[in-house]
Rosetta silent file (secondary structure, phi, psi, omega in degrees, C-alpha in Angstrom):
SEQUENCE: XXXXXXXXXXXXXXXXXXXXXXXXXXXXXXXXXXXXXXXXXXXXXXXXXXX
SCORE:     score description
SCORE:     0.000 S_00000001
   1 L     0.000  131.816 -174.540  -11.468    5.152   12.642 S_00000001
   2 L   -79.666  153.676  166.613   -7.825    3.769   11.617 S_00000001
   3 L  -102.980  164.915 -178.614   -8.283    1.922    8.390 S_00000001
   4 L  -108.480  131.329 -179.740   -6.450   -1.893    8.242 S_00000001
   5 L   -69.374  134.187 -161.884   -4.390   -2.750    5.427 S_00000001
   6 L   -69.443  163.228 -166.303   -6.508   -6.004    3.742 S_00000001
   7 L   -82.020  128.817 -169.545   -4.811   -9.601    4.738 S_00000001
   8 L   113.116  -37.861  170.031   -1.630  -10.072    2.375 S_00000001
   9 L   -77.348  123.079 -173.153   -0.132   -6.654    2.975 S_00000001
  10 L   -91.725   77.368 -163.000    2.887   -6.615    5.295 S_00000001
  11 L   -55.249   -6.143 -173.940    2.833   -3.331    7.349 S_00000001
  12 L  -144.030   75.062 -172.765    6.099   -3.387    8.352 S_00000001
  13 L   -60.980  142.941  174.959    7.890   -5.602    5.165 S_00000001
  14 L   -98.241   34.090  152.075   11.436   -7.377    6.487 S_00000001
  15 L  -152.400  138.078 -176.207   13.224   -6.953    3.040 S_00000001
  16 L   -61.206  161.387  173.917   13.892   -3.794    0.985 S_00000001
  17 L   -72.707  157.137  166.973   11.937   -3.572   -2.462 S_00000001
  18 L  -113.309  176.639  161.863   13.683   -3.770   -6.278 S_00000001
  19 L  -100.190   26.032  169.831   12.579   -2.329   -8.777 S_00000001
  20 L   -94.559   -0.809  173.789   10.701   -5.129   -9.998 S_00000001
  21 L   -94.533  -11.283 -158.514    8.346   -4.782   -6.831 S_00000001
  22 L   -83.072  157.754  162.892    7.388   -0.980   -6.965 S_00000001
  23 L  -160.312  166.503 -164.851    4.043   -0.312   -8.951 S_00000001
  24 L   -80.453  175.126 -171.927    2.520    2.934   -9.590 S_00000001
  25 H   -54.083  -71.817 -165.196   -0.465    4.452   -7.106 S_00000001
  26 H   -45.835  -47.613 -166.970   -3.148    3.526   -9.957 S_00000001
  27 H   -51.352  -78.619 -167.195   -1.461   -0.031  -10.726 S_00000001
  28 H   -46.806  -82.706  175.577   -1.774   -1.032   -6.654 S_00000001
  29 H     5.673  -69.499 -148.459   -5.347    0.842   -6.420 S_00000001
  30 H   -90.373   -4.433  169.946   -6.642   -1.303   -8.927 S_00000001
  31 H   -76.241  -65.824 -171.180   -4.875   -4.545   -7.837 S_00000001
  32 H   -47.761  -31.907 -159.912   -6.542   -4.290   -4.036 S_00000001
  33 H    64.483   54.739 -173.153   -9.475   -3.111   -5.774 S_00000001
  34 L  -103.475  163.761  132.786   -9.406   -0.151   -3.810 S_00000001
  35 L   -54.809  165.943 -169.446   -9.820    3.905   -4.555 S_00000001
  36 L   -90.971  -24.062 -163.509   -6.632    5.631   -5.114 S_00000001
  37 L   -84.610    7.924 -179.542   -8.156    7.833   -2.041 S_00000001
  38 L  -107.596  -18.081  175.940   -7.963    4.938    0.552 S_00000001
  39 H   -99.556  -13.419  169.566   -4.861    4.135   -0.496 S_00000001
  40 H   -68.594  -37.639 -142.355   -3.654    7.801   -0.078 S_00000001
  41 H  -108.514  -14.658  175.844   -5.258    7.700    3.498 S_00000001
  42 H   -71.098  -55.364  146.265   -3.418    3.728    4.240 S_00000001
  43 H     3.342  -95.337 -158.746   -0.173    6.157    3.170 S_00000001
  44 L   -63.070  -19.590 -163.032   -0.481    9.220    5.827 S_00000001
  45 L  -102.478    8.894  178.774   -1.698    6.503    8.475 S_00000001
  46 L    57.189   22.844 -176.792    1.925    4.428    7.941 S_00000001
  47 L  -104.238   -8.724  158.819    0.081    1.406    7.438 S_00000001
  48 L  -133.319  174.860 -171.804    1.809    0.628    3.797 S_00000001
  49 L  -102.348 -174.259 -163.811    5.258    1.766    3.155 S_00000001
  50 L  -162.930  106.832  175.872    6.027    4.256    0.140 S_00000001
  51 L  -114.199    0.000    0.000    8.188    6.740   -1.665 S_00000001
């Protein structure tokens, strides 16, 4: 089963990031209110972007 990025996340965002938009793995985790491992597995599935 593909997981779905939650409503508010923009799978394919139409403007590059700053660096006032990046946050770290844990920081995002705990804003969705997510696991860091679901957000690892939204990652490898291309459904948020990342560096």
């Amino acid at each position: 089963m593909v997981d779905t990025p939650p409503p508010g996340i923009d799978p394919q965002p139409t403007s590059l990031c700053n660096e006032l938009d990046l946050m770290t793995e844990q920081e995002l985790a705990a804003h969705l209110k997510i696991c860091r491992r679901q957000l690892y597995n939204w990652r490898m599935a291309g459904l948020i972007p990342y560096f």
